[in-house]
C-alpha positions in Angstrom: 156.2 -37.3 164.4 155.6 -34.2 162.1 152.6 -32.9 160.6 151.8 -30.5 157.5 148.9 -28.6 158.2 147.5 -25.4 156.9 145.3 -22.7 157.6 143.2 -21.0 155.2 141.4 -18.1 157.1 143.1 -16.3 160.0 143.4 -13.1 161.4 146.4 -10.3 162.7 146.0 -7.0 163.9 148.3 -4.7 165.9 145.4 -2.5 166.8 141.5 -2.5 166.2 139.9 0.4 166.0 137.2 1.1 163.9 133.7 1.9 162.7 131.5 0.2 160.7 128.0 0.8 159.5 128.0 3.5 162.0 129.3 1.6 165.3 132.5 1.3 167.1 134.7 -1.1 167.3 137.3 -0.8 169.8 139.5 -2.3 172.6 137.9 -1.8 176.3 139.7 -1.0 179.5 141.6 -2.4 181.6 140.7 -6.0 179.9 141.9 -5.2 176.6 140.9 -8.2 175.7 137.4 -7.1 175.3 135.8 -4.8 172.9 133.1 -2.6 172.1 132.0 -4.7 169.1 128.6 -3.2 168.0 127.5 -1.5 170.9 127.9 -4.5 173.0 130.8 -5.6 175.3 132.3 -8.7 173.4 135.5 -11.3 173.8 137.2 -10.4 171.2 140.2 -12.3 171.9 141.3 -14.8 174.7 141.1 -13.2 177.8 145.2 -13.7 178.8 145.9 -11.4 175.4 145.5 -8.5 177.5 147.2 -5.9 175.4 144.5 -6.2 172.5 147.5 -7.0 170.0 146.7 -10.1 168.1 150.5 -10.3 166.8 152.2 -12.4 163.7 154.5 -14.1 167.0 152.0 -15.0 169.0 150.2 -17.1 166.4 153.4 -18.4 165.3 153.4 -19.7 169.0 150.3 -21.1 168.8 151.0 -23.0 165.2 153.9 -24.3 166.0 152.2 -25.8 169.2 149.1 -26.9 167.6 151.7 -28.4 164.4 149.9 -25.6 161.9 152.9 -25.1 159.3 151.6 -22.1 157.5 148.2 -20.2 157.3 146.3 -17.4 155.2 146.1 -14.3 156.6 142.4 -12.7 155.9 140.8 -9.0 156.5 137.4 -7.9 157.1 136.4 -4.7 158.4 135.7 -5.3 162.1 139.4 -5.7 162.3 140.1 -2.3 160.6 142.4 -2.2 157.5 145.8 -3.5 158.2 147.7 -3.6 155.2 150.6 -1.5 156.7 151.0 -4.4 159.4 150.2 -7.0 156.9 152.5 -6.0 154.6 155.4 -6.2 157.3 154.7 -9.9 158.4 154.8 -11.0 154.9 158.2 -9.3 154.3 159.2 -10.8 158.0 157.3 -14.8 157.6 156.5 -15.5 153.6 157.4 -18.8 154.8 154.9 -19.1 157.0 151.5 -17.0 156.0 150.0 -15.5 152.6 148.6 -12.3 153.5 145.4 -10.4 151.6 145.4 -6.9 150.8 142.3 -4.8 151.6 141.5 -1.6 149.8 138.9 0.9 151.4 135.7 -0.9 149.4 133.2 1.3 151.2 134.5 4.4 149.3 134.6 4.7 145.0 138.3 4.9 144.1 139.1 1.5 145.8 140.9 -0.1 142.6 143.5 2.2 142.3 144.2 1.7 146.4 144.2 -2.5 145.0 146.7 -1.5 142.4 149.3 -0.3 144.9 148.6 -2.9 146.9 149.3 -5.5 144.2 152.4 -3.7 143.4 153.3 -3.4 147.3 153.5 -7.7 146.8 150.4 -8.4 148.4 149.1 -11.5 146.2 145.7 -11.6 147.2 142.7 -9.0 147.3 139.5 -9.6 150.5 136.5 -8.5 149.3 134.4 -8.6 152.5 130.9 -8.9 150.6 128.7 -9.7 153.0 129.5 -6.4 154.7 128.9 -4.4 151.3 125.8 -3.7 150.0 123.8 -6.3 148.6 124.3 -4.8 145.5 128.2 -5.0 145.5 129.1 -5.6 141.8 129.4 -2.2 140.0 131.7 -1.3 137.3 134.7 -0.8 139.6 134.2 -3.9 141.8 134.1 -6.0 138.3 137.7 -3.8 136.9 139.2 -4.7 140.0 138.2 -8.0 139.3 139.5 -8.4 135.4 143.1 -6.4 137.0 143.2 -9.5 139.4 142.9 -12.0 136.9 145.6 -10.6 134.6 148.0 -10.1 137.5 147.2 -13.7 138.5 145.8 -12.2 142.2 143.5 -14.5 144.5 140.3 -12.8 145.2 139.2 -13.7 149.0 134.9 -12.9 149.4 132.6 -13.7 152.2 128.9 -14.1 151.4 125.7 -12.6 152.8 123.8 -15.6 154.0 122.5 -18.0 151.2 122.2 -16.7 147.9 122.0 -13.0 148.5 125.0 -12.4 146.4 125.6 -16.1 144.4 124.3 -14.3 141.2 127.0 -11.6 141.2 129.4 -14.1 141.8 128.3 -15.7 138.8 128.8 -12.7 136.4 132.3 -12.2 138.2 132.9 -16.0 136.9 131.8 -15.8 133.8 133.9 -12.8 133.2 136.7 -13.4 134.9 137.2 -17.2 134.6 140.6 -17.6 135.4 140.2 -15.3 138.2 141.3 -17.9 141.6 138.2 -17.0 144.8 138.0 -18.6 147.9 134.8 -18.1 149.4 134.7 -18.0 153.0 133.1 -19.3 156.1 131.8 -22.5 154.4 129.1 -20.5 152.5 127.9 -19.9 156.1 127.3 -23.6 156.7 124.4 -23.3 159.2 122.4 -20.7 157.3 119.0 -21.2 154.6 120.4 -22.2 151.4 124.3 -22.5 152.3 124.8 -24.8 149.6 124.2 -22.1 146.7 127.6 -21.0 148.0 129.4 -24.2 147.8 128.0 -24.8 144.3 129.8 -22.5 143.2 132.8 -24.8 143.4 132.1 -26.7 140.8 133.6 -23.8 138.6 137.2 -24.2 137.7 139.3 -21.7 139.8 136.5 -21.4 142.7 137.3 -23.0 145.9 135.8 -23.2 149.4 137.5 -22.6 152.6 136.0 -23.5 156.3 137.0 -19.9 158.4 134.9 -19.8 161.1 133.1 -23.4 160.8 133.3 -23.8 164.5 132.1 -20.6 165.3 128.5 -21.5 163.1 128.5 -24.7 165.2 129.1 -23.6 168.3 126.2 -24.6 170.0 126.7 -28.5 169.2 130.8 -27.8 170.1 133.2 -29.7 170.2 133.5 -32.2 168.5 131.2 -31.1 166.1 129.5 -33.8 164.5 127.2 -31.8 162.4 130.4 -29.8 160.6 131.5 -33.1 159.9 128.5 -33.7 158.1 128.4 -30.6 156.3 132.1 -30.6 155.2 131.2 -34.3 154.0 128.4 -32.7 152.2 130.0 -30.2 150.2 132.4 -33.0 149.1 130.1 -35.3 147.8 128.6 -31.8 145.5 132.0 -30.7 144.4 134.5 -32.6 145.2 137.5 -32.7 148.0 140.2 -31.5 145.8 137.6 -27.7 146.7 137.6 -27.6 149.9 140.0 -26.1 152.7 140.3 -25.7 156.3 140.2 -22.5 158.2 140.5 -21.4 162.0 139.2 -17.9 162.0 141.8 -17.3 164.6 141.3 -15.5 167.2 138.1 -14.8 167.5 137.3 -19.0 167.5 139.6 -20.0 170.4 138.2 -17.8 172.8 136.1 -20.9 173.0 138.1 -23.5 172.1 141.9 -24.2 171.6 143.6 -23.4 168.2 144.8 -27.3 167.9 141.0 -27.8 168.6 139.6 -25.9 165.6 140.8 -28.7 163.3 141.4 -31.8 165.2 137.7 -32.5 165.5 138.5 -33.5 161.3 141.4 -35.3 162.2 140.2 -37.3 165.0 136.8 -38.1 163.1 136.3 -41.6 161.9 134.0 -40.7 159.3 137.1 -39.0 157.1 139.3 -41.1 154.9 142.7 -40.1 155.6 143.3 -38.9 151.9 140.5 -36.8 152.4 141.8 -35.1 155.4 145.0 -34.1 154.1 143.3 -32.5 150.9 141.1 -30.7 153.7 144.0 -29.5 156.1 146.9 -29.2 153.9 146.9 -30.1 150.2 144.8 -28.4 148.6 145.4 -24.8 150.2 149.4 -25.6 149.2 148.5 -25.4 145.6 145.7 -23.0 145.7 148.0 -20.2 147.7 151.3 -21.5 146.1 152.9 -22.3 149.2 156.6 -23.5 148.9 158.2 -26.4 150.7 156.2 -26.1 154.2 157.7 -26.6 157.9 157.0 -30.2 159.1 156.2 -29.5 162.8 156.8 -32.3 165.6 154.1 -32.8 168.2 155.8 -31.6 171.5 154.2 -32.5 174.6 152.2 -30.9 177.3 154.0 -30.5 180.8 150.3 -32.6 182.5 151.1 -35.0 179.7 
C-alpha cells in the first residue's frame, strides 16, 4: 500500500566548503564523510557517503525507500551557498522538492542577490537568523521582506533559541502580513522558552515546521516520547492545520534511519490519524503548493 508523505526541511550539497563566524567547515580525508565543522572533527554525513556529496539521487533513493513523496529543500550556512546546485535539481525534480534560495545575508547588498534569485525561479528565500546577528532586522532585511510578499515568495527563518529574535519577527508580521514563514526546527523544541516561537503561529500565513526535532531529542532517541509531547503541545496552542514535519536530512540519520525520522509519529498511539497526515503531508502540500504528489508503495527489506 502507498503513502503520501512530505518533508519540510532537508538538505543537498554537491560540495561543503565554507567559513563561518571565522571557522572552517570542510570535508576531511580519506573519510569524506567527516568534516572539520568548527574546529572539531564531526559526522557530517553517514559514514558509507564517502565522497562528501550529499546528492538530489541519493535522497531520491532514500525517499522513495522510506515512502517520502516530496520534500523542501533548506540552506543554512554550514552547508555553504548552493543556489547554483539548487537551482539545477529544481529544473531536473520540481516534482519532487521545492528548493530555497539563499542570498549572501552576511554582506549589505543581499536583496538585489534575492531579486535574481526570485527571478532565476527559486520560490522561496532562507533567512538563517539564528546565525545573523541578534539584531537581524535592518532596513534591507525588512525590503527584502515586503519584495517577498508582493512576489508571493515563502520566507524560510530559523531562530536563536527562545525569544531572542520573536520581537523582530513580530514587526516583519505586522508589516508584511501576507508574507508565508516557516519557522524552523520546532522553535528549538528543547530550549528555555521554545514556545514563544510556536506562538507565533497563531498569525495567519506563519507556520511551523519540525527540521531537526530528532536531533534536539537525541538523548531520549528513538522513539521519542517527549517530541511527541511537544509536537502535541504546539497543537493544542495553534492548531494542527500549523504544523509540519521535517527530517533535517542528512545530518539526522547519521543516527538514525531516514524512514525513522518520522515513523516515531506514525507508529505513536497518542496521534489521531487525521492529525498525522496534517503533520506529514497535508499541510506542507498547501503551504509549498505542491502538485499532485507520487504515492510510494512500501517495498520490502531483503531480512524481511
Amino acid at each position: 500500500m502507498g503513502q503520501y508523505i512530505i518533508d519540510a526541511h532537508a538538505h543537498l550539497w554537491l560540495n561543503v566548503d565554507t567559513v563561518v563566524n571565522g571557522s572552517a567547515i570542510h570535508p576531511l580525508e580519506p573519510n569524506r564523510s567527516r568534516s572539520l565543522f568548527f574546529g572539531e572533527e564531526r559526522q557530517m554525513l553517514p559514514p558509507w557517503m564517502t565522497d562528501g556529496q550529499n546528492t538530489a539521487e541519493r535522497f531520491l533513493s532514500n525517499m522513495d525507500y522510506a515512502q517520502v513523496s516530496a520534500a523542501v529543500i533548506t540552506q543554512e550556512f554550514i552547508d555553504g551557498i548552493q543556489n547554483t546546485y539548487l537551482s539545477q535539481v529544481q529544473k531536473r525534480y520540481p516534482d519532487r522538492f521545492f528548493c530555497f534560495g539563499m542570498p549572501e545575508l552576511r554582506k549589505a547588498g543581499f536583496l538585489d542577490e534575492a531579486r535574481y534569485l526570485i527571478q532565476n525561479g527559486f520560490r522561496g528565500i532562507k533567512v538563517p537568523a539564528a546565525r545573523l546577528p541578534q539584531q537581524f532586522l535592518n532596513e534591507e532585511m525588512m525590503s527584502l521582506c515586503r519584495l517577498m510578499e508582493e512576489r508571493g515568495i515563502i520566507l524560510g527563518i530559523e531562530l536563536m533559541d527562545g525569544d531572542a529574535q520573536v520581537g523582530q519577527m513580530e514587526d516583519i508580521i505586522q508589516e508584511c502580513p501576507k508574507l508565508k514563514i516557516a519557522i524552523g526546527h520546532f522553535g528549538m523544541v528543547t530550549r528555555p522558552d521554545w514556545m514563544s516561537q510556536i506562538r507565533l503561529a497563531r498569525h495567519e500565513n506563519v507556520y511551523i515546521e519540525s527540521g531537526g526535532i530528532t536531533w534536539l531529542f537525541n538523548d531520549e532517541f528513538y522513539p521519542f516520547p517527549s517530541a511527541i509531547k511537544a509536537i502535541k503541545e504546539a497543537a493544542d496552542e495553534v492548531g494542527w492545520e500549523k504544523l509540519m514535519w521535517g527530517s533535517d536530512y542528512p545530518r539526522t540519520i547519521t543516527a538514525i534511519t531516514y524512514r525513522m525520522s518520522y515513523d516515531f509519529v506514525t507508529k505513536s498511539q497518542e496521534l489521531k490519524d487525521c492529525e498525522k497526515r496534517m503533520f506529514l503531508c497535508d499541510n506542507a502540500k498547501q503551504f509549498f503548493g505542491f502538485g499532485e504528489l507520487r504515492e510510494l508503495p512500501y517495498i520490502k527489506n531483503m531480512s524481511e
